[in-house]
N, C-alpha and C positions, 0 to 999 in steps of 0.2 A: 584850561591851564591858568587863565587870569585869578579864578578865584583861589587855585588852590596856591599858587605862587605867592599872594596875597597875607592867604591866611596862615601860610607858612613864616612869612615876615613878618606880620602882626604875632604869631606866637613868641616870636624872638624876641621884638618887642615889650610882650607883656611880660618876658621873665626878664630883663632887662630893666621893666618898671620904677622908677626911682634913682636910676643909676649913670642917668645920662642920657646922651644922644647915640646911634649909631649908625654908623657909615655905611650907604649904600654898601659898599663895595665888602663891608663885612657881611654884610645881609645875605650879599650873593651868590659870597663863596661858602659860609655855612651852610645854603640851603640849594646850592647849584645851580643858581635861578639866573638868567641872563640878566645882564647887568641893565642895559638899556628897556628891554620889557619892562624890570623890578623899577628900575626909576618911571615908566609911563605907568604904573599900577599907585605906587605911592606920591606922585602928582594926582591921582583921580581920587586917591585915600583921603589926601589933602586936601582937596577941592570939597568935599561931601563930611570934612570936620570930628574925620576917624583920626588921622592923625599930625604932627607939626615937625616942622624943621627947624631945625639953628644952621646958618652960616659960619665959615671960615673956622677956626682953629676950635678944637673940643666941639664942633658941628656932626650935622646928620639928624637921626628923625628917631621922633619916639611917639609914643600914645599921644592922647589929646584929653583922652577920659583912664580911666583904670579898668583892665584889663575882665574885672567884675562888669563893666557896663557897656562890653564892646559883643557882642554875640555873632555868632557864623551866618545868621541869616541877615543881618546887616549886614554886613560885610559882601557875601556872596548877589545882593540886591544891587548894591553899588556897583560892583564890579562885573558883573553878568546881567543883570537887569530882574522882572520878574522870575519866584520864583515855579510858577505854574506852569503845566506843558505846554496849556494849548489856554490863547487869550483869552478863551468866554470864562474863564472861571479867576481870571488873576484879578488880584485886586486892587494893582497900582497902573494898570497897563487892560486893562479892560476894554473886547474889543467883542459886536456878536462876530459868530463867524456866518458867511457868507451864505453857506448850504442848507444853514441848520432848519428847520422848518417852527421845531418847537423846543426850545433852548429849556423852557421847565420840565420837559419829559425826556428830553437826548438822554439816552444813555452815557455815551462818552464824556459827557459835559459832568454826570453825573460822579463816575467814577474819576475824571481827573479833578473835581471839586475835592474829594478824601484825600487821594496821593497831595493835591495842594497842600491840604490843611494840617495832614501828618507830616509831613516835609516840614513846613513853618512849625508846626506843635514842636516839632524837635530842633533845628538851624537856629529858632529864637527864645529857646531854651538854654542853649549852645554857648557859654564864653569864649573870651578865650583865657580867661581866672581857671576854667571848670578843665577844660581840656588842658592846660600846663598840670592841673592837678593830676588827672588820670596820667597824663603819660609820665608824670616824676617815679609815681605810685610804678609802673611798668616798671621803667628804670630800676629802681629799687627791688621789685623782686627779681627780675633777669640776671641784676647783679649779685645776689643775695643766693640766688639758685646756681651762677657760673662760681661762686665760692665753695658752696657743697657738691658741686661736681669734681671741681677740681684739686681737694683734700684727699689726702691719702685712705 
């Protein structure tokens, strides 16, 4: 829930881009997101230089970079940690495991090395520029198709 909370924020954020700061407390109610979680996720956002805050009157929190330079697997790394299933294959949290006999020929090590690397292939490919895109693009047709449905 951390990261998708997150990445919900930061989406709002990045359409927000240029236009200020916003208020926890808008953040939370747009996206149903607990108010005191959403503030411990964007203290860690802050901490790790995703995103800043302004104090007191026209305050609250906005990007730190643009929206083009923010991607889900950052995002989802800060706030979850590695993105790999199992440590022998992750590559910021790197650990053997315990049982393994021969970690160059595991099977398992083998196949959650692919799911890692497809997983990051796509999370760090991922904006949050790219996805504001795709889902306007949604918007727009959903909206554009509830108008030809609902003409006589």
């Amino acid at each position: 829930m951390k990261s998708k909370y997150g990445l919900k924020a930061l989406l709002i954020l990045g359409r927000e881009a240029g236009r200020g700061p916003v208020l926890i407390s808008e953040l939370a109610d747009r996206e149903a997101i607990p108010r005191k979680f959403l503030e411990a996720i964007l203290l860690e956002l802050k901490r790790h230089g995703v995103v800043q805050s302004r104090k007191g009157k026209g305050g609250g929190y906005f990007l730190r970079r643009t929206p083009a330079e923010i991607t889900f697997g950052e995002v989802i790394r800060v706030l979850d940690g590695p993105l790999a299933a199992v440590p022998c294959v992750s590559r910021l949290a790197y650990m053997k495991c315990n049982e393994c006999l021969d970690e160059q020929t595991c099977g398992v090590r083998l196949a959650m090395k692919e799911v890692r690397d497809a997983t990051a292939r796509i999370l760090d490919g991922t904006t949050l520029a790219d996805v504001n895109a795709r889902t306007a693009r949604l918007h727009r047709k959903v909206s554009g198709n509830r108008r030809k449905t609902a003409a006589p």
